[in-house]
C-alpha positions as CSV (number, residue, x, y, z in Angstrom):
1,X,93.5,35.9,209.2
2,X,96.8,37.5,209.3
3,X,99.0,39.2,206.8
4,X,102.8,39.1,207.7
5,X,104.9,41.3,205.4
6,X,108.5,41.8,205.6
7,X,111.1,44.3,203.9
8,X,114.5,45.7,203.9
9,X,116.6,43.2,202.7
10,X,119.3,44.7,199.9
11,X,122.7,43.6,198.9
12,X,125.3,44.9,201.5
13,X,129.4,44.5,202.0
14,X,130.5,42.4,204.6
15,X,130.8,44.6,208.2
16,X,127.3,46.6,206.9
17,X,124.3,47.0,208.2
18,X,120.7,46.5,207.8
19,X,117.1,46.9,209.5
20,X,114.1,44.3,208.7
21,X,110.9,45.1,209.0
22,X,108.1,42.6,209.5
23,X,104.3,44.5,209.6
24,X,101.4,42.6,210.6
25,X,97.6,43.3,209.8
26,X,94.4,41.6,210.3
27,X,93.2,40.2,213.2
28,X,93.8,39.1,216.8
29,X,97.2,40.3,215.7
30,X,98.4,42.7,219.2
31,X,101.2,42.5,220.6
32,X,102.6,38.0,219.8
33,X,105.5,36.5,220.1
34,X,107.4,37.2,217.3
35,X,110.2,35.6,215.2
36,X,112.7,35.9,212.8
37,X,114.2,32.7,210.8
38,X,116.6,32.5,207.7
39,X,116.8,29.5,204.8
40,X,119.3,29.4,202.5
41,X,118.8,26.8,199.5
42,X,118.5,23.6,200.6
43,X,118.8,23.8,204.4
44,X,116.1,24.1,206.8
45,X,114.8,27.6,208.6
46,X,116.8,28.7,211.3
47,X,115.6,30.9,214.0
48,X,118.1,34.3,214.4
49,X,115.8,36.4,216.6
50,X,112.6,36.3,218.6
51,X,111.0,38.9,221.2
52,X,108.0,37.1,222.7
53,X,104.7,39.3,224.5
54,X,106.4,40.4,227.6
55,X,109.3,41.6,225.5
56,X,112.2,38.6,226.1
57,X,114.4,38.3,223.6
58,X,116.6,35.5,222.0
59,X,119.0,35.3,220.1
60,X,120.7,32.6,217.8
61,X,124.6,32.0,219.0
62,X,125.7,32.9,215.4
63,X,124.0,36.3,215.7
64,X,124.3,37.4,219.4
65,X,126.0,40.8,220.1
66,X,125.4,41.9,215.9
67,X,121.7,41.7,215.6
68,X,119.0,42.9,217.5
69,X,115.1,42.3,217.8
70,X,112.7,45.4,218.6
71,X,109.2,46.3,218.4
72,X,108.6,49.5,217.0
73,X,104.7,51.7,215.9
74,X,102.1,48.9,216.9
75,X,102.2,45.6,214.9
76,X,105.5,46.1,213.4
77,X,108.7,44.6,214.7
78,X,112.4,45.0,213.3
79,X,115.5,43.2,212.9
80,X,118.9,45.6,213.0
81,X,121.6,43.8,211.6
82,X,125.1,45.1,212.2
83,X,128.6,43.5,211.5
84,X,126.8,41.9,208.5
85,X,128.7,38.4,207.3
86,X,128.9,36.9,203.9
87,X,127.1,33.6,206.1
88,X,124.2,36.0,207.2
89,X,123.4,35.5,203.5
90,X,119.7,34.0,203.5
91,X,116.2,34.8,203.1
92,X,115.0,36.3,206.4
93,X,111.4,35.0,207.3
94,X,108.9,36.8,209.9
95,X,107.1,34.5,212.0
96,X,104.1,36.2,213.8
97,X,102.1,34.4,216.7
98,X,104.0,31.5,216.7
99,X,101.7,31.4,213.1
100,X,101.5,33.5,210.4
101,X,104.7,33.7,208.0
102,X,105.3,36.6,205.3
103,X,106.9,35.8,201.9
104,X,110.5,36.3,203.0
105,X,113.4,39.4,202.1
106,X,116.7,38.5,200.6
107,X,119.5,39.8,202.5
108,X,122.8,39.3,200.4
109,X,126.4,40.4,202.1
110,X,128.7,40.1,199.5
111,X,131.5,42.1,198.8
């Protein structure tokens, strides 16, 4: 089994920034394809960001060129968020291994 925990999210102004954190632990869990999504209420989850095992990245159109995806100590991979937008406003979602989800981080831009 794998645990998939995310932080960071805060309440920022519009043109901030943040960094999101997703650590995994357990097993089978080296180095994964690994995404990040957002929901807001009543929508489905979007992808923003993923960085798969050989290290390609993608990005969502509405994000390109503000956020990028990195992996950083072993099992652990981020999500800086510049240029921040009052639509960025979502829970942000860590997918690990195509898999494993954590509980989500509220990231609020809001002036």
């Amino acid at each position: 089994q794998v645990q998939v925990v995310e932080s960071g999210g805060d309440l920022v102004q519009p043109g901030g920034s943040l960094t999101l954190s997703c650590a995994a632990s357990g097993s089978a869990i080296d180095i994964k394809t690994v995404g990040w999504y957002r929901q807001t209420p009543g929508k489905q989850r979007d992808m923003v960001a993923t960085i798969t095992s050989g290290d390609y990245k993608v990005y969502a159109d509405s994000v390109k060129g503000r956020f990028t995806i990195f992996r950083g100590a072993k099992n652990t991979v981020y999500l800086q968020m510049n240029s921040l937008k009052p639509e960025d406003t979502a829970v942000y979602y860590c997918q690990w291994g195509l898999r494993y989800w954590g509980q989500g981080t509220q990231v609020t831009v809001s002036s």
